[in-house]
C-alpha beads as a LAMMPS data file, in Angstrom:
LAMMPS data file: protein, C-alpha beads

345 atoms
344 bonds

1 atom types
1 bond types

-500.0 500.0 xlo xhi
-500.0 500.0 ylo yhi
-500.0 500.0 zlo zhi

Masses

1 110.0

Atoms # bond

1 1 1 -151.733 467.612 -170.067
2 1 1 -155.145 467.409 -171.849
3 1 1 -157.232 470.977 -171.559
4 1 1 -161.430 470.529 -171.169
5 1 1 -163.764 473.500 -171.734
6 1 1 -167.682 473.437 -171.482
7 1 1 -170.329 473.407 -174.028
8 1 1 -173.609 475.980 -174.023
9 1 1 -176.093 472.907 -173.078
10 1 1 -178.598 475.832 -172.356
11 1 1 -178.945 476.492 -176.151
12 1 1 -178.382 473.603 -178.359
13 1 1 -178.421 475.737 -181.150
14 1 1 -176.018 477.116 -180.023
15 1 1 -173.800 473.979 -179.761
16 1 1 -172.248 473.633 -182.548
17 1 1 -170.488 476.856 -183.087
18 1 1 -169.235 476.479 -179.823
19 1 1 -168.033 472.774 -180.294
20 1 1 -165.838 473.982 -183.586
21 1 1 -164.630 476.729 -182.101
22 1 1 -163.127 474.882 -179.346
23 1 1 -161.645 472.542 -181.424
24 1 1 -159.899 475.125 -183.731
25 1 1 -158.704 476.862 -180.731
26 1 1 -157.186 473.918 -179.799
27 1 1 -158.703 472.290 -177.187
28 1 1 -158.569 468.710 -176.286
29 1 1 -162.008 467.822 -175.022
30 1 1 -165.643 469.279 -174.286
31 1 1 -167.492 468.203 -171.075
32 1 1 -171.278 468.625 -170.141
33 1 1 -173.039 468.839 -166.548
34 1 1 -175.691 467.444 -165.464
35 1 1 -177.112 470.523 -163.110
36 1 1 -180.032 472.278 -165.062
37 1 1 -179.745 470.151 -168.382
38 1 1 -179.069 466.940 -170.267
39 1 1 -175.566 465.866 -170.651
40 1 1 -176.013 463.576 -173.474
41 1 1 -177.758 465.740 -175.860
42 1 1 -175.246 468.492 -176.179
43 1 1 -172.565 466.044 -176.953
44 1 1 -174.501 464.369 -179.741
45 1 1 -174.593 468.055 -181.857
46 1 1 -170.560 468.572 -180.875
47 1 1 -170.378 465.226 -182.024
48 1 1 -171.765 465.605 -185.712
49 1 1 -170.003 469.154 -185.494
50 1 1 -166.527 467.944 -184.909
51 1 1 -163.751 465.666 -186.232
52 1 1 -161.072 465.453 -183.526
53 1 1 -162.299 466.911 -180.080
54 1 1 -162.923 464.319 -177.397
55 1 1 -166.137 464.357 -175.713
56 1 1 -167.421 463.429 -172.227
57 1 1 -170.015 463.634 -169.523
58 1 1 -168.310 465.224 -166.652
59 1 1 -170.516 464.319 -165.124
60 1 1 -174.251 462.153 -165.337
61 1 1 -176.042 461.068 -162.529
62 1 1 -176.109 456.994 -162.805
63 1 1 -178.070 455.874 -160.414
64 1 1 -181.143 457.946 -161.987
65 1 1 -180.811 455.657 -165.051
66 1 1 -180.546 451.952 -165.924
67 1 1 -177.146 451.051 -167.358
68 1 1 -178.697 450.254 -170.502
69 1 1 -180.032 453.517 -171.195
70 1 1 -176.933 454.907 -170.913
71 1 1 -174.828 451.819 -172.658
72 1 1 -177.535 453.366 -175.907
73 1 1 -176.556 456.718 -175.316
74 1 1 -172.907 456.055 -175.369
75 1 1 -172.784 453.593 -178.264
76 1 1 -174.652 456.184 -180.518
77 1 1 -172.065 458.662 -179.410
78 1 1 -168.812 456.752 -179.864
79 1 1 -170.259 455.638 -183.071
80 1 1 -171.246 459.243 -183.992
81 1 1 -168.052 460.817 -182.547
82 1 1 -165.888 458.058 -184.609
83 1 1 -164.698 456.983 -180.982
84 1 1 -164.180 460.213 -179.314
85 1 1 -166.727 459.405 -176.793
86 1 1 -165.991 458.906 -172.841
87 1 1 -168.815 457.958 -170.646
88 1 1 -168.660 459.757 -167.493
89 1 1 -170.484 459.144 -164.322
90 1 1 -171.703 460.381 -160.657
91 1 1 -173.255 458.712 -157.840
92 1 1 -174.999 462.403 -156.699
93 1 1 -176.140 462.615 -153.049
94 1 1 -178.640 461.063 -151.249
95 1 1 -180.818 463.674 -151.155
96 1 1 -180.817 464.564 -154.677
97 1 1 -180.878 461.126 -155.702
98 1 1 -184.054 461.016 -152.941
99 1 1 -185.639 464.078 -153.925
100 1 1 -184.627 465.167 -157.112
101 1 1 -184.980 462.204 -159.015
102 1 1 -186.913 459.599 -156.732
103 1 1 -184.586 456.943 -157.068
104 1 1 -184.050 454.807 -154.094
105 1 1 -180.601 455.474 -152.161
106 1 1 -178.418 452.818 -151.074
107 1 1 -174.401 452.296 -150.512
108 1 1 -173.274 454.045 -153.334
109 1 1 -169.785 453.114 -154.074
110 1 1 -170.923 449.360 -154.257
111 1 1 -173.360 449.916 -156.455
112 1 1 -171.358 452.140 -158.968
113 1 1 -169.056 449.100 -158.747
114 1 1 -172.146 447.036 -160.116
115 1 1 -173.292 449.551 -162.140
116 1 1 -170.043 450.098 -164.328
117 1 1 -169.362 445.922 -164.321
118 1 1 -173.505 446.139 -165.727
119 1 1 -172.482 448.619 -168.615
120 1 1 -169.053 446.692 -169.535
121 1 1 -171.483 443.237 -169.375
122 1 1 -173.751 445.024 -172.173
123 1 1 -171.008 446.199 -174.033
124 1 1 -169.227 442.959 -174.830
125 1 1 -172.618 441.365 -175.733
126 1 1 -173.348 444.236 -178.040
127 1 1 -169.288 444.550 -179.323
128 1 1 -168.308 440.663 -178.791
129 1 1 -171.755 438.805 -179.415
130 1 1 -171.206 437.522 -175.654
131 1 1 -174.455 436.566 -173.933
132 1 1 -176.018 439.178 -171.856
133 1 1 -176.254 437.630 -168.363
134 1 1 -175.372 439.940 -165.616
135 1 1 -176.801 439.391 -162.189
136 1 1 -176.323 441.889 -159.664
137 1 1 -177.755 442.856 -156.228
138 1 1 -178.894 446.650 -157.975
139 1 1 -179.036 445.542 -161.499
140 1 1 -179.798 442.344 -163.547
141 1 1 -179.820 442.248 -167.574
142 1 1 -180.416 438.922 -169.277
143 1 1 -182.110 439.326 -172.350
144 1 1 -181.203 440.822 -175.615
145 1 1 -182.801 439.768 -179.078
146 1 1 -180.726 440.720 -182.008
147 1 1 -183.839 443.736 -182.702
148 1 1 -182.404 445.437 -179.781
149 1 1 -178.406 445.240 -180.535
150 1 1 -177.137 448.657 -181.667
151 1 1 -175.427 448.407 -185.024
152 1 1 -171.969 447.569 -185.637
153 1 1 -169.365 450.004 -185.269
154 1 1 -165.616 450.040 -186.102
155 1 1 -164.748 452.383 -182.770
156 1 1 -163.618 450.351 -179.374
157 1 1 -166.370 450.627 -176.739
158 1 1 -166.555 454.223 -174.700
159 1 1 -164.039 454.094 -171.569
160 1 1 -166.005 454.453 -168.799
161 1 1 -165.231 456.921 -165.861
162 1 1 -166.488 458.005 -162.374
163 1 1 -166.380 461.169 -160.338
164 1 1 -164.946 460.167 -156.993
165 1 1 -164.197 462.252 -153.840
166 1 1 -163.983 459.587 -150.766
167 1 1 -162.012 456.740 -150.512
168 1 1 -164.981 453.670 -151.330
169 1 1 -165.512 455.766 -155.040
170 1 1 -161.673 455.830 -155.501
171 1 1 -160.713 452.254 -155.112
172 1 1 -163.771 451.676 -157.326
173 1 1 -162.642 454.050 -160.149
174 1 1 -159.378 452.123 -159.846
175 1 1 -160.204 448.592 -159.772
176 1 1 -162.980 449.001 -162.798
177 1 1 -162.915 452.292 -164.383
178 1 1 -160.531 453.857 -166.683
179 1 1 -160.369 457.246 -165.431
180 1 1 -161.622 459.412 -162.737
181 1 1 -163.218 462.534 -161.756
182 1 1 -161.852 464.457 -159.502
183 1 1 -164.281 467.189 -157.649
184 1 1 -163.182 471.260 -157.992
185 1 1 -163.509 471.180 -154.277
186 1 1 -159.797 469.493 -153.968
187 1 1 -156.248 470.380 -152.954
188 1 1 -152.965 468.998 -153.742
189 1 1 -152.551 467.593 -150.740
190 1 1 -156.138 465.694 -150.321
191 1 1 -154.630 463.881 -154.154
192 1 1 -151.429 463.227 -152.864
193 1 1 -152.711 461.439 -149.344
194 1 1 -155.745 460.337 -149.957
195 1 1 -156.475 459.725 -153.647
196 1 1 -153.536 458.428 -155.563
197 1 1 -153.251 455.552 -152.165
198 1 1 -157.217 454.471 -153.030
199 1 1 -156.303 454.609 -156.936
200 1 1 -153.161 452.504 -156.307
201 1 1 -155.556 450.094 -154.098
202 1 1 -158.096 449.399 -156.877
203 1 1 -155.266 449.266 -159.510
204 1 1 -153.897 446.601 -157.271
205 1 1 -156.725 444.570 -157.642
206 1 1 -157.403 444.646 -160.669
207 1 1 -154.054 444.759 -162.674
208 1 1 -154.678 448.376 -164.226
209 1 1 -151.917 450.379 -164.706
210 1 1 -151.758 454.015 -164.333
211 1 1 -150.488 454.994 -167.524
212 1 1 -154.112 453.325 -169.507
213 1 1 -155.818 455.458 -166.425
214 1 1 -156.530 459.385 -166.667
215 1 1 -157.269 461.472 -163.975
216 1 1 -159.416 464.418 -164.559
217 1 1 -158.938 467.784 -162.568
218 1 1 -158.681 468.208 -158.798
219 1 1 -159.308 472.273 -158.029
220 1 1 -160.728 475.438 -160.090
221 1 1 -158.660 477.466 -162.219
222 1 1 -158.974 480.955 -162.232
223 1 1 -157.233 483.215 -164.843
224 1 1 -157.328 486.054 -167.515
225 1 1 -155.590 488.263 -169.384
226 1 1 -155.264 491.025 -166.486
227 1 1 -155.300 490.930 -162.558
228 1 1 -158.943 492.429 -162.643
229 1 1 -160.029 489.358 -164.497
230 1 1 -157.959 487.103 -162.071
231 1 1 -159.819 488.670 -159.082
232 1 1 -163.076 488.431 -160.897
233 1 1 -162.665 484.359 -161.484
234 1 1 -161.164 483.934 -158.159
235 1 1 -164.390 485.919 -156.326
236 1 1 -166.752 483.501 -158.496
237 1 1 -164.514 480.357 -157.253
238 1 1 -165.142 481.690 -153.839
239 1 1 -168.945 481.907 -154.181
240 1 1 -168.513 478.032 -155.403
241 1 1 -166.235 477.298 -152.603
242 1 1 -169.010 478.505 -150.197
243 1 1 -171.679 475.804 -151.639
244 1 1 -169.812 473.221 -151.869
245 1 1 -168.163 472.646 -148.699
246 1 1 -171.453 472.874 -147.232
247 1 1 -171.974 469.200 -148.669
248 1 1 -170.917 466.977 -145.850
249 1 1 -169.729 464.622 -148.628
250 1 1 -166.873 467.352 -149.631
251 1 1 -165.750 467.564 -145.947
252 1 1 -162.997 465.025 -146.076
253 1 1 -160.956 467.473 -148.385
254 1 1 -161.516 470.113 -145.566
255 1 1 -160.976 467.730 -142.559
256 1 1 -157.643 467.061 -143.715
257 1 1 -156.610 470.752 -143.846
258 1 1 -157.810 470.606 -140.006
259 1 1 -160.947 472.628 -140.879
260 1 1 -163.583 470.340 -140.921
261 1 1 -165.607 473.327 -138.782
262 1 1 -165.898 475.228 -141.757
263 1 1 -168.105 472.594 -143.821
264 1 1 -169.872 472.422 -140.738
265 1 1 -170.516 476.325 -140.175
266 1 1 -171.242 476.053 -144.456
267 1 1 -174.208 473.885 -144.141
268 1 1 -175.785 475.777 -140.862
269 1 1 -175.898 478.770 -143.067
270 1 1 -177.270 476.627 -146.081
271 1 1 -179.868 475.515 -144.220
272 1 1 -180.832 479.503 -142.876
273 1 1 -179.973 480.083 -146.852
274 1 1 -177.670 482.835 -146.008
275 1 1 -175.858 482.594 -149.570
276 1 1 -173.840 485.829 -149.120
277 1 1 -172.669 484.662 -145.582
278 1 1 -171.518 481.211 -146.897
279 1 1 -168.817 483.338 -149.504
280 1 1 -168.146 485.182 -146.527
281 1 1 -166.633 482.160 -144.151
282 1 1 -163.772 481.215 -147.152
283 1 1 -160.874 483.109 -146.262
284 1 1 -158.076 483.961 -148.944
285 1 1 -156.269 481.162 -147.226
286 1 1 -159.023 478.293 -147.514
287 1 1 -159.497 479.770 -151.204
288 1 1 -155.805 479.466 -152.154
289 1 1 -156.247 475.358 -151.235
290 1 1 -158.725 475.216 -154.465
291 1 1 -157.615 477.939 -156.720
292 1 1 -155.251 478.139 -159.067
293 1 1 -154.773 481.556 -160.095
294 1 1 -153.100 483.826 -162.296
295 1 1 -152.802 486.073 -165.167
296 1 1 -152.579 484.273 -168.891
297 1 1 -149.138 484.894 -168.893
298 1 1 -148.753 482.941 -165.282
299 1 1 -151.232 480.087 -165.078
300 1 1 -149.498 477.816 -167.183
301 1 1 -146.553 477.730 -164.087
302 1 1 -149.048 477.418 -161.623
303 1 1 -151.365 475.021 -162.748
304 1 1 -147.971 472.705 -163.161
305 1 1 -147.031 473.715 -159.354
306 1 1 -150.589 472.742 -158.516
307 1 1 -151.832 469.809 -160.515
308 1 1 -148.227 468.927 -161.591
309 1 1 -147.260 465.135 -161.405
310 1 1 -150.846 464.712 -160.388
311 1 1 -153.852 465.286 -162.795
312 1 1 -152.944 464.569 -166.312
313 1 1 -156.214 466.874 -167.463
314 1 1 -158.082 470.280 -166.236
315 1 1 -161.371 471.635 -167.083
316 1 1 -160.177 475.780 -168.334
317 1 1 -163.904 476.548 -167.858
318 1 1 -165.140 474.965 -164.179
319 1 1 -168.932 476.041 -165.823
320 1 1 -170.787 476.972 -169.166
321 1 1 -171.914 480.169 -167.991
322 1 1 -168.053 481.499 -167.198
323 1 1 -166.612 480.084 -170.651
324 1 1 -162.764 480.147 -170.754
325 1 1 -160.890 482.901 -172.608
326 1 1 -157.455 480.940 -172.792
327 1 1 -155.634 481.840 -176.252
328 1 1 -154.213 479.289 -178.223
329 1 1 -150.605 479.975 -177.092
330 1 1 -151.639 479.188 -173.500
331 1 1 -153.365 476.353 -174.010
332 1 1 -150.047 474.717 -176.154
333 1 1 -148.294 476.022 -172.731
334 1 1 -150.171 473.863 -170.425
335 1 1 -150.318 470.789 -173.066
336 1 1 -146.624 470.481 -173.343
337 1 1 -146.833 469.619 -169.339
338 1 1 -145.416 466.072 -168.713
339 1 1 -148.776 463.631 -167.787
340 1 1 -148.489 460.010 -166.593
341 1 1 -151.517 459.134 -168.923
342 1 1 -150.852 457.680 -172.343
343 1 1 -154.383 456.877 -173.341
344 1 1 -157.366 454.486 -173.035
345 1 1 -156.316 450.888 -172.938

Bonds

1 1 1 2
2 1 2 3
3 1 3 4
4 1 4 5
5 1 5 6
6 1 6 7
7 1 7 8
8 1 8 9
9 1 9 10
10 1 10 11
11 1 11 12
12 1 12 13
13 1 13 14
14 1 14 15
15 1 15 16
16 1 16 17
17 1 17 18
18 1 18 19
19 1 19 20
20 1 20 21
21 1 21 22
22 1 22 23
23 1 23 24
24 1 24 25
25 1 25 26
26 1 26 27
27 1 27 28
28 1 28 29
29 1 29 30
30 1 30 31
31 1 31 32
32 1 32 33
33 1 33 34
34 1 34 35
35 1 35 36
36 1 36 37
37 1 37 38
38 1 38 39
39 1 39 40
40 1 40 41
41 1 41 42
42 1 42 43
43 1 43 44
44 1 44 45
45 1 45 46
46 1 46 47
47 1 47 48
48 1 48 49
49 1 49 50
50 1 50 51
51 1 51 52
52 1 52 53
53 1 53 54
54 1 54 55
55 1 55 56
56 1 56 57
57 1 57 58
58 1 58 59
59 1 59 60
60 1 60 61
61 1 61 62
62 1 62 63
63 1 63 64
64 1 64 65
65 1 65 66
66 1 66 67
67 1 67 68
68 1 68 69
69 1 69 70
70 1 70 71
71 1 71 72
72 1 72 73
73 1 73 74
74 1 74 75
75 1 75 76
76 1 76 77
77 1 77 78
78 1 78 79
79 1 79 80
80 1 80 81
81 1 81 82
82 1 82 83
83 1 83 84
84 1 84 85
85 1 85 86
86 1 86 87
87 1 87 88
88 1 88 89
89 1 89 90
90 1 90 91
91 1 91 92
92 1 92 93
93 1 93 94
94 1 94 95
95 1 95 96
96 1 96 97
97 1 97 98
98 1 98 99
99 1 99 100
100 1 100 101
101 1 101 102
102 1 102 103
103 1 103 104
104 1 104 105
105 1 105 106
106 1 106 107
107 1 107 108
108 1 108 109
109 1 109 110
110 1 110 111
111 1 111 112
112 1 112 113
113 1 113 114
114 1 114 115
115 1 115 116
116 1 116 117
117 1 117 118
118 1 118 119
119 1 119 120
120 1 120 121
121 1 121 122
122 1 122 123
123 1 123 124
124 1 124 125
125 1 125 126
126 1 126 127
127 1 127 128
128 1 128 129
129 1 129 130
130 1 130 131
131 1 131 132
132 1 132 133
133 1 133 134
134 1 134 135
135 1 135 136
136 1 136 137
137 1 137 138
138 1 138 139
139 1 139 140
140 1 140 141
141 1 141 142
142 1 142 143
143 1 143 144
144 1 144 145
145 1 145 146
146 1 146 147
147 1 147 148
148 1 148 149
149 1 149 150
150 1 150 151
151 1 151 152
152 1 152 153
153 1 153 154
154 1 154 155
155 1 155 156
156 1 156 157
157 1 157 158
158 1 158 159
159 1 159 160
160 1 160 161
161 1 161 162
162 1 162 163
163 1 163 164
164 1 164 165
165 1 165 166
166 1 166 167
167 1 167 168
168 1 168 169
169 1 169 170
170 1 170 171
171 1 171 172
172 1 172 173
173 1 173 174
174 1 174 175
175 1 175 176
176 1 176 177
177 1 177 178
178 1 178 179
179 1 179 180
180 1 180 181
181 1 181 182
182 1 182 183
183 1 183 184
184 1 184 185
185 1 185 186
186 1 186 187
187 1 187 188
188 1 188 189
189 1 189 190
190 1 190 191
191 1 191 192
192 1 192 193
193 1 193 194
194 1 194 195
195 1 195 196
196 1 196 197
197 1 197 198
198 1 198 199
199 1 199 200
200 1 200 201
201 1 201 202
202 1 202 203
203 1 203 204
204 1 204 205
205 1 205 206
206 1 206 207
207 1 207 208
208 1 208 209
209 1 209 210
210 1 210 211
211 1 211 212
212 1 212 213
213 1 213 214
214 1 214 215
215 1 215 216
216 1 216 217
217 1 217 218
218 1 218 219
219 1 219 220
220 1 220 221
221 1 221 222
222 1 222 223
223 1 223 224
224 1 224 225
225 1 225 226
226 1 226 227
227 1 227 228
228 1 228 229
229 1 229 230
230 1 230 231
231 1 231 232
232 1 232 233
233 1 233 234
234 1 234 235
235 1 235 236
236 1 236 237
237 1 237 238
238 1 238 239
239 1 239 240
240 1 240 241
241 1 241 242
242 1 242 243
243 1 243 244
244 1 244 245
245 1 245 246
246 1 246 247
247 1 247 248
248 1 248 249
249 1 249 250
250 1 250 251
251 1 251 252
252 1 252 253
253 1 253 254
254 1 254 255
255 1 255 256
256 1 256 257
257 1 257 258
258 1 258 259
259 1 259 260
260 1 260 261
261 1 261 262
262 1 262 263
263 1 263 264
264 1 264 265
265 1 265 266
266 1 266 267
267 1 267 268
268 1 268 269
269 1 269 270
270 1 270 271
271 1 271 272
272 1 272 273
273 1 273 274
274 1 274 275
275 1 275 276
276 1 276 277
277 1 277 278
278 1 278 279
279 1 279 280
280 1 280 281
281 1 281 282
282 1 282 283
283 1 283 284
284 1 284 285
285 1 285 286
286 1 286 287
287 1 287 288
288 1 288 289
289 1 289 290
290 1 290 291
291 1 291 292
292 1 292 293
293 1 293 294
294 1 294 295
295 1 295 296
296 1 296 297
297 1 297 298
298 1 298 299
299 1 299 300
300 1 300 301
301 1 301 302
302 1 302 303
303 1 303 304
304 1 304 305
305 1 305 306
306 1 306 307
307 1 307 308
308 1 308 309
309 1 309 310
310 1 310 311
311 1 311 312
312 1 312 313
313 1 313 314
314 1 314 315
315 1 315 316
316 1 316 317
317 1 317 318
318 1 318 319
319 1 319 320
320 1 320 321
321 1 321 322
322 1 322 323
323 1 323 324
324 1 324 325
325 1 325 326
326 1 326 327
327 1 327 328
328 1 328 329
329 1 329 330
330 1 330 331
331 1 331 332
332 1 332 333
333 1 333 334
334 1 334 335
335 1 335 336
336 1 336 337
337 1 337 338
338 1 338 339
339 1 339 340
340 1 340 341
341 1 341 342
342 1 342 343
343 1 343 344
344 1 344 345
């Protein structure tokens, strides 16, 4: 099992002592958000930083860029990196998508479909010299002069991944994606029933198999060296809990537990912003669904009771600002854990 941690993307300064430092601890990959900053920029310091980490957005919001601003940003990367570079995308809600960006909102699932099939279309033109002529109902690219074709590079193309939650994104991250993104805000059960079926559909379709196909976490992790640490991470998983299930797009994962009130109660509160009240609703029980938790010298048995079978990577650090303090021992633990991924195709 492959172990993520974060990067400081509120510093880049800052960067790339944190980017060697997870790498000589031992970790397998660094991720970056998109919430208050870039997630390409931090990557591009880790990558000049680094010699064997992988490196991925986890996530950036698509449909607030053309595919071929981020095909650039990802060649540069993977060619920077030496390869180690895995595109990572999110469709976002409407209303950020609406409000925060002031992009125009339609179906999104189809048009992450499009979107992806757009980026792979620019790739082999840049990579295989094919002609760039991609017609879509969202996007359409057909020209390309040879001033505007990135360098050659010896490194395959970046794989390109989605963050999916219902059942429209998962049979797209199947059918054209080589990994997926699973939200925090997701139990066992909700992977078992209802994404590994839509995974299996878009495989299906497409002739993927599961082993070239990695999926990426599924629930937060909370541990430390003590129980007071434990019951500090699990009261900050709570608080995250709280704002998340107030997004009606998260309510599946609830509905299926037979508590699809709670999202509901969640958002009224949102909407009176009533913060403290929202941490309030999640009951130990509710919080158990998302959390794995446990002391440093326990996690590594829960997380394989939990994401076991399932996820074939975790993110140790949900969030830059709570950084993971998992020693090196630990994190050998939890990568000894039997995955069904074997690596990008």
């Amino acid at each position: 099992m492959r172990v993520f941690t974060t990067l400081p993307q509120e510093d880049l300064a800052a960067v790339a002592a944190a980017a060697k430092a997870a790498e000589t601890a031992g970790f397998d990959g660094l991720m970056t958000m998109e919430n208050r900053h870039d997630p390409f920029l931090a990557l591009a310091v880790a990558a000049t930083a680094t010699t064997r980490i992988q490196l991925m957005t986890g996530i950036a919001i698509a449909f607030a860029r053309s595919p071929m601003v981020v095909a650039n940003a990802g060649w540069d990367l993977q060619a920077g990196s030496r390869g180690r570079f895995a595109i990572g995308l999110g469709s976002q809600v409407r209303a950020h998508n609406e409000r925060r960006f002031s992009v125009p909102w339609s179906a999104p699932a189809p048009r992450m479909r499009e979107y992806v099939l757009a980026l792979k279309a620019i790739y082999r033109c840049w990579k295989q010299g094919e002609k760039l002529d991609f017609q879509g109902e969202h996007y359409r690219f057909g020209l390309m002069t040879p001033n505007f074709v990135p360098e050659a590079m010896a490194a395959p193309t970046p794989p390109i991944t989605i963050a999916a939650v219902g059942p429209a994104m998962l049979r797209v991250a199947g059918e054209v994606c080589e990994g997926v993104r699973l939200h925090p805000l997701c139990t066992r059960r909700y992977i078992e029933e209802a994404v590994l079926p839509r995974l299996r559909e878009g495989f299906a379709k497409s002739g993927r198999r599961r082993e070239d196909f990695e999926i990426t976490g599924g629930g937060f992790i909370a541990t430390g060296p003590d129980r007071a640490a434990v019951e500090r991470m699990r009261e900050w998983v709570r608080v995250r809990v709280g704002f998340y299930g107030s997004t009606p797009a998260y309510w599946p994962v609830l509905e299926l537990h037979g508590h699809g009130e709670l999202g509901r109660k969640l958002n009224e509160l949102s909407r009176q912003g009533q913060w403290a009240e929202m941490t309030k609703a999640v009951s130990d029980e509710v919080l158990e669904w998302f959390c794995a938790a446990g002391t440093h010298r326990e996690i590594a048995g829960v997380i394989e009771r939990r994401f076991g079978g399932l996820s074939d990577a975790i993110m140790a650090s949900a969030n830059s600002a709570v950084p993971s303090d998992m020693p090196a021992d630990l994190l050998q633990d939890i990568q000894r854990l039997p995955v069904a991924f074997r690596g990008f195709a």
